[in-house]
PyMOL Python script that loads the backbone (N, CA, C, O; Angstrom):
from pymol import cmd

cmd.read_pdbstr("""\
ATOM      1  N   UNK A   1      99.285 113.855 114.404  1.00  0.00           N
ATOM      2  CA  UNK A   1      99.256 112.493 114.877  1.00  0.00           C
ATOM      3  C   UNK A   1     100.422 111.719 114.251  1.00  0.00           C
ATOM      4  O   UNK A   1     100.623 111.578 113.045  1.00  0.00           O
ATOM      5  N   UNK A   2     101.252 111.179 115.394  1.00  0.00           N
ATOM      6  CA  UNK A   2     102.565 110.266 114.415  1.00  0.00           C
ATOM      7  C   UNK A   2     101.734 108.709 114.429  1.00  0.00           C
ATOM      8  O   UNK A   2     100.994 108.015 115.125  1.00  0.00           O
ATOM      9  N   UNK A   3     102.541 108.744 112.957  1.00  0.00           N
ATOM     10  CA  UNK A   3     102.007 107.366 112.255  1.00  0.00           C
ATOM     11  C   UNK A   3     102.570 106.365 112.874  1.00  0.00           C
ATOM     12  O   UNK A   3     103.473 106.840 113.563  1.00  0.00           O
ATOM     13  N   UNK A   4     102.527 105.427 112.976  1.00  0.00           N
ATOM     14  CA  UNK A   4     102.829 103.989 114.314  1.00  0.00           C
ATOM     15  C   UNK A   4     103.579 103.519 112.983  1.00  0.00           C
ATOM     16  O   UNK A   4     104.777 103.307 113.168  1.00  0.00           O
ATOM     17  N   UNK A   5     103.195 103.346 111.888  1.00  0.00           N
ATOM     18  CA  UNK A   5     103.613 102.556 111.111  1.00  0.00           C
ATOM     19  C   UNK A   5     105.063 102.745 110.195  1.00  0.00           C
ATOM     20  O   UNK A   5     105.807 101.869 109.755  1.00  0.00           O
ATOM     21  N   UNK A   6     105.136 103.859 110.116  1.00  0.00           N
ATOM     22  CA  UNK A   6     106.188 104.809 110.165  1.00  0.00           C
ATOM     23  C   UNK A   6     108.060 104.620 110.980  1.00  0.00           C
ATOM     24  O   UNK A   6     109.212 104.232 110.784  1.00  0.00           O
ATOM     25  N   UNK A   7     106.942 105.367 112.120  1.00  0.00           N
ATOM     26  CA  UNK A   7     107.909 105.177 113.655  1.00  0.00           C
ATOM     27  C   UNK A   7     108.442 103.305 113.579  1.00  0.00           C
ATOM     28  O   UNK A   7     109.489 102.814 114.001  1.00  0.00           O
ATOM     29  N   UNK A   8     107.720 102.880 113.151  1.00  0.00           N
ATOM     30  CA  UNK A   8     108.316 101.270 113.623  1.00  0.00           C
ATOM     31  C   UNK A   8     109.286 100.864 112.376  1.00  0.00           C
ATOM     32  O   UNK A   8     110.354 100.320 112.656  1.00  0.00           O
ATOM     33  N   UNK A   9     108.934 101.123 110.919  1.00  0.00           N
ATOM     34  CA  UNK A   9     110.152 101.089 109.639  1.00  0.00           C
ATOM     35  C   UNK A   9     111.213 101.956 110.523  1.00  0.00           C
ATOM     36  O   UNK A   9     112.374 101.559 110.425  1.00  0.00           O
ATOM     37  N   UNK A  10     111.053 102.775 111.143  1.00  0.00           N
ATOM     38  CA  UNK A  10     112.124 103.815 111.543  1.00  0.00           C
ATOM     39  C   UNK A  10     113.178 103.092 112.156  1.00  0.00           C
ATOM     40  O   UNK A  10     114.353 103.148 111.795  1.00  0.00           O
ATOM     41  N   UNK A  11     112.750 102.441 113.052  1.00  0.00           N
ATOM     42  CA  UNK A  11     113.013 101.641 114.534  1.00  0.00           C
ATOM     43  C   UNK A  11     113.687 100.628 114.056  1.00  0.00           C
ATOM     44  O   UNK A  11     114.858 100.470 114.402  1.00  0.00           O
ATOM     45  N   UNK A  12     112.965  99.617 113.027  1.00  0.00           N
ATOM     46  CA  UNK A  12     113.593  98.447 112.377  1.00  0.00           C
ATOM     47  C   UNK A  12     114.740  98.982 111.634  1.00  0.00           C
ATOM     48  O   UNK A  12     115.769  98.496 112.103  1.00  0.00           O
ATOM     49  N   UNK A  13     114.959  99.725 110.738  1.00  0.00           N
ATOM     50  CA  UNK A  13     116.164 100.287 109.833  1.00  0.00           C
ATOM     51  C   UNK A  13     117.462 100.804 110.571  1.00  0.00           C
ATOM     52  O   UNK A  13     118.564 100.861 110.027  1.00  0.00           O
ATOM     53  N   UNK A  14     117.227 101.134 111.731  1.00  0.00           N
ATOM     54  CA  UNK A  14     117.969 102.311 112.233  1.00  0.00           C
ATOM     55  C   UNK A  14     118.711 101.018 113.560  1.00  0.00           C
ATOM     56  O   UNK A  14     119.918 100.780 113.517  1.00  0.00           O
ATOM     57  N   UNK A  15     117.950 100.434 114.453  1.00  0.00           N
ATOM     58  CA  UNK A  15     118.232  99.732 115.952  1.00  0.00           C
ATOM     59  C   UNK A  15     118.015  98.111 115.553  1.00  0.00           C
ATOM     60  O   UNK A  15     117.206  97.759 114.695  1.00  0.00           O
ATOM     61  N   UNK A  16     118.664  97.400 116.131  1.00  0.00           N
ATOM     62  CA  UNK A  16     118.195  95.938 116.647  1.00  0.00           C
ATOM     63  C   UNK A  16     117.442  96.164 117.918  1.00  0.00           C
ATOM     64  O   UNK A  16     117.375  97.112 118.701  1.00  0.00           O
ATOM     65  N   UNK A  17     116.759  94.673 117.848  1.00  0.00           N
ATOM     66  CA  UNK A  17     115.849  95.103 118.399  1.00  0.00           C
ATOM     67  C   UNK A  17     116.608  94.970 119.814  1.00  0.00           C
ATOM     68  O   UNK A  17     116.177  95.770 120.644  1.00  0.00           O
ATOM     69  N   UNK A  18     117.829  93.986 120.349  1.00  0.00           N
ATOM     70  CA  UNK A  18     118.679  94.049 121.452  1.00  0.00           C
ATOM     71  C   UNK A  18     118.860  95.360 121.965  1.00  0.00           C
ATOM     72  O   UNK A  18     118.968  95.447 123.188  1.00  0.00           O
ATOM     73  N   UNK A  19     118.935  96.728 121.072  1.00  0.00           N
ATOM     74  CA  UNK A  19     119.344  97.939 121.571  1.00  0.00           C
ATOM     75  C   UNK A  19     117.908  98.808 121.580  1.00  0.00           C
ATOM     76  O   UNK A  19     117.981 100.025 121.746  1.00  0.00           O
ATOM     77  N   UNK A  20     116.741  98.235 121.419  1.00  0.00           N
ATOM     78  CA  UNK A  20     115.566  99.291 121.754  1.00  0.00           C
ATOM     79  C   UNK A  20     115.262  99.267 123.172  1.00  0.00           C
ATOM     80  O   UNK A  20     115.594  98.434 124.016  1.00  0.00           O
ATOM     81  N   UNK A  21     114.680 100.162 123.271  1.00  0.00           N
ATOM     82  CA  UNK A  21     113.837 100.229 124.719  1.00  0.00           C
ATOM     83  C   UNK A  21     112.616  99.674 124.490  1.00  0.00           C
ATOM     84  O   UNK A  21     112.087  99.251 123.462  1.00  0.00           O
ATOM     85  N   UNK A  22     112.183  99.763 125.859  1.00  0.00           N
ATOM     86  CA  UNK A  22     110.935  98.614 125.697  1.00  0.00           C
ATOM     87  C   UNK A  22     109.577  99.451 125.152  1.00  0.00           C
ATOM     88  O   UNK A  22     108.649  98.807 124.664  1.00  0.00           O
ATOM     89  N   UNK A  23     109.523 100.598 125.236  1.00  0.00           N
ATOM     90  CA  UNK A  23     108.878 101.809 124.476  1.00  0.00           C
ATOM     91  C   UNK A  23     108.774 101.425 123.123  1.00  0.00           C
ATOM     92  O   UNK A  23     107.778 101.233 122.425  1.00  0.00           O
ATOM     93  N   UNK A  24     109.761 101.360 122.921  1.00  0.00           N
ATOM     94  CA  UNK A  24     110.203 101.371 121.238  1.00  0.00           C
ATOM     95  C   UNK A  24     109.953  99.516 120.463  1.00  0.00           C
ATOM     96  O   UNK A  24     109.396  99.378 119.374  1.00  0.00           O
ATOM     97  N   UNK A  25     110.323  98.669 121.038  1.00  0.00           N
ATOM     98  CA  UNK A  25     110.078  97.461 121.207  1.00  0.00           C
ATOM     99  C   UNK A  25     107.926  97.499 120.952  1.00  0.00           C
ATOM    100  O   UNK A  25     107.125  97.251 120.051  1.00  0.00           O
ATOM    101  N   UNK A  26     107.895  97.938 122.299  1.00  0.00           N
ATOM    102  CA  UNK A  26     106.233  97.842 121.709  1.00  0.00           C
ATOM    103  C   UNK A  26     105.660  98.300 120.614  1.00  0.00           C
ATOM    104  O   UNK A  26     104.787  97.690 119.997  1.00  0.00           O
ATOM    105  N   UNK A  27     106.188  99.568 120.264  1.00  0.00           N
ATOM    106  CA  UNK A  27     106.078 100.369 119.052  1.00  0.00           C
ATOM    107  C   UNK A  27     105.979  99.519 118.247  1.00  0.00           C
ATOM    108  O   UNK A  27     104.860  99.273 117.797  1.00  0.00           O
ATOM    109  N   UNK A  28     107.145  98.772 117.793  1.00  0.00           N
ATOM    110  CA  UNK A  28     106.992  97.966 116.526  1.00  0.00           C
ATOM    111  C   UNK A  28     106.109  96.250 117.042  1.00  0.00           C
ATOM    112  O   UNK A  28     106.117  95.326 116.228  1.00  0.00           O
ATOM    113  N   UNK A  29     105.701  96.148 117.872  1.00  0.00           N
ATOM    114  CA  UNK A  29     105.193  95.397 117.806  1.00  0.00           C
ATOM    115  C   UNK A  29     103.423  95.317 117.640  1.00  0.00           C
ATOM    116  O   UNK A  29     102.513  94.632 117.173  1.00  0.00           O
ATOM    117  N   UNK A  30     103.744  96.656 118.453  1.00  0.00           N
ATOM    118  CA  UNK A  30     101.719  97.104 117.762  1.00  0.00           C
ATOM    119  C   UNK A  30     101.865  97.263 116.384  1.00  0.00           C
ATOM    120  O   UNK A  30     100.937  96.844 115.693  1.00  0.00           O
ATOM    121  N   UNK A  31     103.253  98.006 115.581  1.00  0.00           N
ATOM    122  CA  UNK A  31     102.678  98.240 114.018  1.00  0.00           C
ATOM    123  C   UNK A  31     102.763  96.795 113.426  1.00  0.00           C
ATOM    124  O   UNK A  31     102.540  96.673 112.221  1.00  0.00           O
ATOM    125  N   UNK A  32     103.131  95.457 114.328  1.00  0.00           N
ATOM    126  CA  UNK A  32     103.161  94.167 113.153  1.00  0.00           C
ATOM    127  C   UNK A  32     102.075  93.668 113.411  1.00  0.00           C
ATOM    128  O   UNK A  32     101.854  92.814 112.552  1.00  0.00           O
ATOM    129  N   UNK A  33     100.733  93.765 114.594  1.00  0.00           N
ATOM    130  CA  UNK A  33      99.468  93.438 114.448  1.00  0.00           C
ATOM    131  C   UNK A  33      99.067  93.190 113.330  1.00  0.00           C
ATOM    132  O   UNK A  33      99.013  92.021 112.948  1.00  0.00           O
ATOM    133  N   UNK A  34      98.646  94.348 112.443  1.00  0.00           N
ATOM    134  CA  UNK A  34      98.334  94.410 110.987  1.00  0.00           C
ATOM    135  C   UNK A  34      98.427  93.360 110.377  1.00  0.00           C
ATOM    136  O   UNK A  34      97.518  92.586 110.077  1.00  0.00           O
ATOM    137  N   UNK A  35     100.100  93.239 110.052  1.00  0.00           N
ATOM    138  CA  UNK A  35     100.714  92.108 109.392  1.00  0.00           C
ATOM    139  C   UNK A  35     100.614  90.981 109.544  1.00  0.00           C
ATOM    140  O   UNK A  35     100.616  90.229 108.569  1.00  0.00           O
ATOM    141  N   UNK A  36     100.507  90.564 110.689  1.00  0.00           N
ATOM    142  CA  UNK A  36      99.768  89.376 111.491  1.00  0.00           C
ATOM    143  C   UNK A  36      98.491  88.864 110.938  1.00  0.00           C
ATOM    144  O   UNK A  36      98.359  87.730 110.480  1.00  0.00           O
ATOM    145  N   UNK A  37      97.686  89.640 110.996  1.00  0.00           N
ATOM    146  CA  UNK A  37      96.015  89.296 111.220  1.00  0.00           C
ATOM    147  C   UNK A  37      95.619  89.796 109.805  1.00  0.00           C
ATOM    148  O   UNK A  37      94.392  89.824 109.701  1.00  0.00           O
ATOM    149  N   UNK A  38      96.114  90.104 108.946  1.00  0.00           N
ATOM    150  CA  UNK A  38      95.063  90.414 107.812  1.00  0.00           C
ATOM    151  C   UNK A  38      95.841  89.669 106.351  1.00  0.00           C
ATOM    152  O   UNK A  38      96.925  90.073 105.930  1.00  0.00           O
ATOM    153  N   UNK A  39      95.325  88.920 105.925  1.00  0.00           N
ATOM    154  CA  UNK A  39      95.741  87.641 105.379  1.00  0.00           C
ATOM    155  C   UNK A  39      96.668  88.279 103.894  1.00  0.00           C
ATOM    156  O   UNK A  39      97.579  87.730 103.273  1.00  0.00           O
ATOM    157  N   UNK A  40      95.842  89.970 103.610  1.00  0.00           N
ATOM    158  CA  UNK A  40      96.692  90.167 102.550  1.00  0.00           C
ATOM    159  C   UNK A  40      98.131  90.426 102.693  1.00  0.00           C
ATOM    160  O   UNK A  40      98.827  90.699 101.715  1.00  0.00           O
ATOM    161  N   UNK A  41      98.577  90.349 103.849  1.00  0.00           N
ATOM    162  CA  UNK A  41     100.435  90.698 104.456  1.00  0.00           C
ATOM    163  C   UNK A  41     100.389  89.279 104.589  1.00  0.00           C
ATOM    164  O   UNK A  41     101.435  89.186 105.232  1.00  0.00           O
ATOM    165  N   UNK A  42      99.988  88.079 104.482  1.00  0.00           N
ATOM    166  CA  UNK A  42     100.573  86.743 104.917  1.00  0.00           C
ATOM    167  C   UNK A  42     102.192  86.498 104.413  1.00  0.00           C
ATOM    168  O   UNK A  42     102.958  85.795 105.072  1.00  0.00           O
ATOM    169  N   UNK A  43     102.667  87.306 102.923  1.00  0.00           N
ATOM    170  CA  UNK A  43     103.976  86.638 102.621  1.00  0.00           C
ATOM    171  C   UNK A  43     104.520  87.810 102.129  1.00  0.00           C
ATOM    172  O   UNK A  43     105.470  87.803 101.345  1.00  0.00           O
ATOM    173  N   UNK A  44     103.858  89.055 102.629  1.00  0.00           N
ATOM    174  CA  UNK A  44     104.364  90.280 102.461  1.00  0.00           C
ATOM    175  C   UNK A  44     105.761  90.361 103.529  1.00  0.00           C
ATOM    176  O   UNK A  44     105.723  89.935 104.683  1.00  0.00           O
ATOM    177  N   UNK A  45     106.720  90.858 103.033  1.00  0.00           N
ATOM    178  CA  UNK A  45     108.201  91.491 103.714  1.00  0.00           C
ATOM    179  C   UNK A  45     107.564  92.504 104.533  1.00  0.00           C
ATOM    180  O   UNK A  45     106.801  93.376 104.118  1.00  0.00           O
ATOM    181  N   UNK A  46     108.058  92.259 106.116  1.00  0.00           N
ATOM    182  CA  UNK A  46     107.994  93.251 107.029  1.00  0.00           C
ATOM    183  C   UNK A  46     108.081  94.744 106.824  1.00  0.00           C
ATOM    184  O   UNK A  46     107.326  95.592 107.300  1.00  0.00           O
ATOM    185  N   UNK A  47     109.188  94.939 105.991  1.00  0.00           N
ATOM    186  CA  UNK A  47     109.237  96.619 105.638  1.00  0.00           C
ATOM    187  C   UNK A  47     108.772  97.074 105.051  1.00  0.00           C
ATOM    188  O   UNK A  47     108.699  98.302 105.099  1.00  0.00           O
ATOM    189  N   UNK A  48     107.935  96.041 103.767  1.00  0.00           N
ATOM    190  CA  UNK A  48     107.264  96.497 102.363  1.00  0.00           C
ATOM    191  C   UNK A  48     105.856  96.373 103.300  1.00  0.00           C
ATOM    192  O   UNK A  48     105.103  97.317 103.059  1.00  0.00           O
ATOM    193  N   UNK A  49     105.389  95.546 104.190  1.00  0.00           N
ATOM    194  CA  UNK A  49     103.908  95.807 104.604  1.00  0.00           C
ATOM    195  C   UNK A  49     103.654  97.287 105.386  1.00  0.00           C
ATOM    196  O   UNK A  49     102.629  97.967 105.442  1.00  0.00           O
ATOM    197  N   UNK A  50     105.042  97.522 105.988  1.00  0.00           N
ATOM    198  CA  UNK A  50     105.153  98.725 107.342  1.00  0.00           C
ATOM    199  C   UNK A  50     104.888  99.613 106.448  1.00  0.00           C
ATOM    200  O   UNK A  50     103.917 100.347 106.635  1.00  0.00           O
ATOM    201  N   UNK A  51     105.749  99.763 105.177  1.00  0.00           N
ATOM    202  CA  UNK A  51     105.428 100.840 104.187  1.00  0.00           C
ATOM    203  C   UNK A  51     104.148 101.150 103.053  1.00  0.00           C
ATOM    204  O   UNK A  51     104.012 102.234 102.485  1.00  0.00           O
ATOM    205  N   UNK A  52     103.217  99.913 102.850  1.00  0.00           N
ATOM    206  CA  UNK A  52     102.203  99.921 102.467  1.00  0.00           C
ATOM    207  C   UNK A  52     101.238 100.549 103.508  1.00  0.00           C
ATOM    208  O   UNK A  52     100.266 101.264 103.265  1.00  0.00           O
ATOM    209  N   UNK A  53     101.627 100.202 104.527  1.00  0.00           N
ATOM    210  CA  UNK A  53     100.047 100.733 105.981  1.00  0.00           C
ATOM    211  C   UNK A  53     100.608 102.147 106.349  1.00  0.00           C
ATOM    212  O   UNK A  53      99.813 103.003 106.739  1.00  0.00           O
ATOM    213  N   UNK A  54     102.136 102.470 106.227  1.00  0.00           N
ATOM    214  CA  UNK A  54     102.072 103.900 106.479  1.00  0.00           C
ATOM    215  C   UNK A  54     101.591 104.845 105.536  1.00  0.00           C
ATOM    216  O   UNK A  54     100.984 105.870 105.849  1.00  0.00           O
ATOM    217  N   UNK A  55     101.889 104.464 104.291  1.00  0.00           N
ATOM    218  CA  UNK A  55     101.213 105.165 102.669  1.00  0.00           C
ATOM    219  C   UNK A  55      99.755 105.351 103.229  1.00  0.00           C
ATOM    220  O   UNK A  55      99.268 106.474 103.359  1.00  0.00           O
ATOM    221  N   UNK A  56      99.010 104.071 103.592  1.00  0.00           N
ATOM    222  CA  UNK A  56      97.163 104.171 104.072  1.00  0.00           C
ATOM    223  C   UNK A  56      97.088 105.052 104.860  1.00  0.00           C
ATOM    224  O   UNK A  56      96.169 105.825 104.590  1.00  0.00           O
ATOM    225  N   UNK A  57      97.875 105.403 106.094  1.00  0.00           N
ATOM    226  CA  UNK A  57      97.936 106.395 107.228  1.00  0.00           C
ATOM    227  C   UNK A  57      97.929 107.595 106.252  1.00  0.00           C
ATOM    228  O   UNK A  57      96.832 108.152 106.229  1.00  0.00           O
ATOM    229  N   UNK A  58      98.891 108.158 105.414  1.00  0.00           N
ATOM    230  CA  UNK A  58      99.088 109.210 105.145  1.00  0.00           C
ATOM    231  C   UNK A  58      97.994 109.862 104.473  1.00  0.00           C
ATOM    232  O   UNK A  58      97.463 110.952 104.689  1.00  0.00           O
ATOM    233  N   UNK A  59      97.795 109.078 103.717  1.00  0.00           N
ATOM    234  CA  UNK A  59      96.561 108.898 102.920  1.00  0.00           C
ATOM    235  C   UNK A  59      95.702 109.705 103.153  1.00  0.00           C
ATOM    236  O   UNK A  59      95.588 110.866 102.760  1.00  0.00           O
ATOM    237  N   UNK A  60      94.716 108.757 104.176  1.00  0.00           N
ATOM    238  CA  UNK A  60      93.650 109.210 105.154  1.00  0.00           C
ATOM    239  C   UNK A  60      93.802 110.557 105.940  1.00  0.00           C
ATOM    240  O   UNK A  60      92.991 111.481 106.007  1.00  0.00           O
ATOM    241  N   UNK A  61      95.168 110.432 106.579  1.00  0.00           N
ATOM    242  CA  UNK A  61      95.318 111.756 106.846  1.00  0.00           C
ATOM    243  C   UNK A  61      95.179 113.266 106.268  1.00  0.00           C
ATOM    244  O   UNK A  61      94.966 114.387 106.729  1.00  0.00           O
ATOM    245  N   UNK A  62      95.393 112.738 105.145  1.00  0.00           N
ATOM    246  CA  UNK A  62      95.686 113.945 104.273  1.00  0.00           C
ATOM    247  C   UNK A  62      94.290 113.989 103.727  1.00  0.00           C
ATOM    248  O   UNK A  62      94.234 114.799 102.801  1.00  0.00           O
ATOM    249  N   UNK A  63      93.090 113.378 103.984  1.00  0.00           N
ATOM    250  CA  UNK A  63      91.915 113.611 103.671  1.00  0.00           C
ATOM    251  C   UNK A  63      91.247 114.327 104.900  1.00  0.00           C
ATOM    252  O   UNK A  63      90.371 115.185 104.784  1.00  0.00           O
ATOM    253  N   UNK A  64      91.664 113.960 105.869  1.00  0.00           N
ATOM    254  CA  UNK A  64      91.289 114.623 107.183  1.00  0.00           C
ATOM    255  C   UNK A  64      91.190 113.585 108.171  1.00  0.00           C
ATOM    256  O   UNK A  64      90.718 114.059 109.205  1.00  0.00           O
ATOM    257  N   UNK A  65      91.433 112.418 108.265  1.00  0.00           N
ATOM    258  CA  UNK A  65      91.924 111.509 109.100  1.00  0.00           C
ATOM    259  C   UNK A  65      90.997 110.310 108.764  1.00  0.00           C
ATOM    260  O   UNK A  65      90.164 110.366 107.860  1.00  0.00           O
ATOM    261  N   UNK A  66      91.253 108.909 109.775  1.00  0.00           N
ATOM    262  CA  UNK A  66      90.835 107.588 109.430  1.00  0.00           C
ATOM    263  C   UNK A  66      89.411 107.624 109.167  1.00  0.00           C
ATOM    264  O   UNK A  66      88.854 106.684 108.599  1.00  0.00           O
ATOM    265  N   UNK A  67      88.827 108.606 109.530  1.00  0.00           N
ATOM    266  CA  UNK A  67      87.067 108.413 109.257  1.00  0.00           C
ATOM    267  C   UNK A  67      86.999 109.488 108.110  1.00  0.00           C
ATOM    268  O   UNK A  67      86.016 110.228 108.149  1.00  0.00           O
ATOM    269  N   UNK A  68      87.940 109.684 107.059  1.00  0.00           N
ATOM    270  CA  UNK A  68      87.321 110.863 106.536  1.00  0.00           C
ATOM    271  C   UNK A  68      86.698 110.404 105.446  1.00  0.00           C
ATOM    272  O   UNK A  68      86.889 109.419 104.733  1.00  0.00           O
ATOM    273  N   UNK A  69      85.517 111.731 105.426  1.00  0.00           N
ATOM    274  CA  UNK A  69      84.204 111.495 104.430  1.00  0.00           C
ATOM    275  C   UNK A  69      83.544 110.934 105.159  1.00  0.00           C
ATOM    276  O   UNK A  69      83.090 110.158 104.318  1.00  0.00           O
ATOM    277  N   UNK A  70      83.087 110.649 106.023  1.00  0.00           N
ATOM    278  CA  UNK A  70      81.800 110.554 106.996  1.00  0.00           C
ATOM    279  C   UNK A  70      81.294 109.081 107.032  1.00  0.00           C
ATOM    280  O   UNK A  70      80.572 108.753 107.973  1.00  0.00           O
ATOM    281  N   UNK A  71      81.660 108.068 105.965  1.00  0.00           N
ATOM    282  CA  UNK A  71      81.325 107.087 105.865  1.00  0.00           C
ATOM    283  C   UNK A  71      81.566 106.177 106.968  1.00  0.00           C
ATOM    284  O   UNK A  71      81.206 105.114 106.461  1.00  0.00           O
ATOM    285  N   UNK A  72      81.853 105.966 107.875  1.00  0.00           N
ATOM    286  CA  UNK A  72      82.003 105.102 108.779  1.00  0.00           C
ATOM    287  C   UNK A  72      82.851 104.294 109.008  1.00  0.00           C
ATOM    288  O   UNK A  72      83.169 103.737 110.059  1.00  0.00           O
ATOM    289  N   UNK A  73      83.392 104.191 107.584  1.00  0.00           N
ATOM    290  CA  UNK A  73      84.624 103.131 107.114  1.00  0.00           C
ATOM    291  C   UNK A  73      86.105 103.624 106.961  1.00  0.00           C
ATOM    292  O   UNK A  73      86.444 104.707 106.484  1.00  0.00           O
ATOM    293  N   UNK A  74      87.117 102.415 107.559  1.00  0.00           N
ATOM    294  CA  UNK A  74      88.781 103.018 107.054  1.00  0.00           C
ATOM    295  C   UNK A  74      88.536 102.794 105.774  1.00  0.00           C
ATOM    296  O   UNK A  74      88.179 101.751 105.226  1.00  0.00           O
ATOM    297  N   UNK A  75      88.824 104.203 105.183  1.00  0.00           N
ATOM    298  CA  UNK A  75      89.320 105.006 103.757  1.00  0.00           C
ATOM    299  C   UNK A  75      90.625 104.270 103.402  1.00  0.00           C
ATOM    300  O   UNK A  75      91.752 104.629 103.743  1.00  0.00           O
ATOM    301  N   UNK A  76      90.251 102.998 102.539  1.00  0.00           N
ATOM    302  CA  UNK A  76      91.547 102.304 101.828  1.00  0.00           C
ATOM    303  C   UNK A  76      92.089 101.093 102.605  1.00  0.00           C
ATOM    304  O   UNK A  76      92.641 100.270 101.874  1.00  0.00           O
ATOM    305  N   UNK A  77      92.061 100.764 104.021  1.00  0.00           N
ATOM    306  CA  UNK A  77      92.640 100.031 104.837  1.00  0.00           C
ATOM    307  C   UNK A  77      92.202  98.308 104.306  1.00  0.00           C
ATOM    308  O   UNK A  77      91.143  97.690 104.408  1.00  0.00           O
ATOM    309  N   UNK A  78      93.152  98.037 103.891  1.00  0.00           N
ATOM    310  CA  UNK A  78      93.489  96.693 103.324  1.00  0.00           C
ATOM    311  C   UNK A  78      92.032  95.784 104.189  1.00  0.00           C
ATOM    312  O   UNK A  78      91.865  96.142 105.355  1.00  0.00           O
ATOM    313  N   UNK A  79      91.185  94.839 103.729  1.00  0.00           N
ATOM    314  CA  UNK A  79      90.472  94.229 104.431  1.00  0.00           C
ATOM    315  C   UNK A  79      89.287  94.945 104.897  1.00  0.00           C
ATOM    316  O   UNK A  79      88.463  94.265 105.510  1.00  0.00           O
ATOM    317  N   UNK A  80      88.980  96.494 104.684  1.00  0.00           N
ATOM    318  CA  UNK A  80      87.861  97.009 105.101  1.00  0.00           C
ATOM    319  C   UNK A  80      86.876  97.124 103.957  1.00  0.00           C
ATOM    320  O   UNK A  80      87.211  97.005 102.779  1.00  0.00           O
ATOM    321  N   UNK A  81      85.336  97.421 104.471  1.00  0.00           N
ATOM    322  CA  UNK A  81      84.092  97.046 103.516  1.00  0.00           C
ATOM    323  C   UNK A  81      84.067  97.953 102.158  1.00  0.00           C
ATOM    324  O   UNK A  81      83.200  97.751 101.308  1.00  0.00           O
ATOM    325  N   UNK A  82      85.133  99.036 101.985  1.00  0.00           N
ATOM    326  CA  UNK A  82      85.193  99.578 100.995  1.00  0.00           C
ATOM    327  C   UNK A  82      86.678  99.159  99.872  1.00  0.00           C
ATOM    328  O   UNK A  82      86.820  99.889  98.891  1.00  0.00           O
ATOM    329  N   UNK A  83      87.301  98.455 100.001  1.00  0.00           N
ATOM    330  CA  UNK A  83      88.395  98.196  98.923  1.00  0.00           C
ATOM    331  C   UNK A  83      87.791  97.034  98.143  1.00  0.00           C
ATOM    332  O   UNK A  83      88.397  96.551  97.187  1.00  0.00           O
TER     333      UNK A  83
END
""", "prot")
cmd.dss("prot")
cmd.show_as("cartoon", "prot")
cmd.util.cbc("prot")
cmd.orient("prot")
């Protein structure tokens, strides 16, 4: 599974956004949801939040994905009932 959060630091470092496609454009605009809506990114730097939520992706992944351990809950995800 590619990490959204990832792919979009990628996108920002590498293209303006004048030269993305609109593919790629959405890309990073689904990974700034996050950043948007969860109050602990309010004055967080765009690249330092992209790179905090891709670390959580990897994370989880590497446990066996966003539900792992059976609990019901995102494993670490900033704002969820377990941090």
């Amino acid at each position: 599974m590619a990490n959204l959060f990832s792919e979009a630091l990628d996108l920002i470092d590498s293209k303006s956004q004048f030269d993305m496609t609109e593919e790629e454009k959405a890309t990073v605009g689904a990974a700034m949801i996050p950043l948007m809506v969860l109050p602990r990114y309010k004055d967080t730097p765009i690249g330092e939040g992209l790179k905090e939520l891709s670390k959580i992706i990897e994370e989880n992944e590497a446990l066996g994905g966003l539900w792992a351990g059976g609990s019901g809950k995102l494993n670490g995800l900033p704002g969820s009932a377990d941090e």
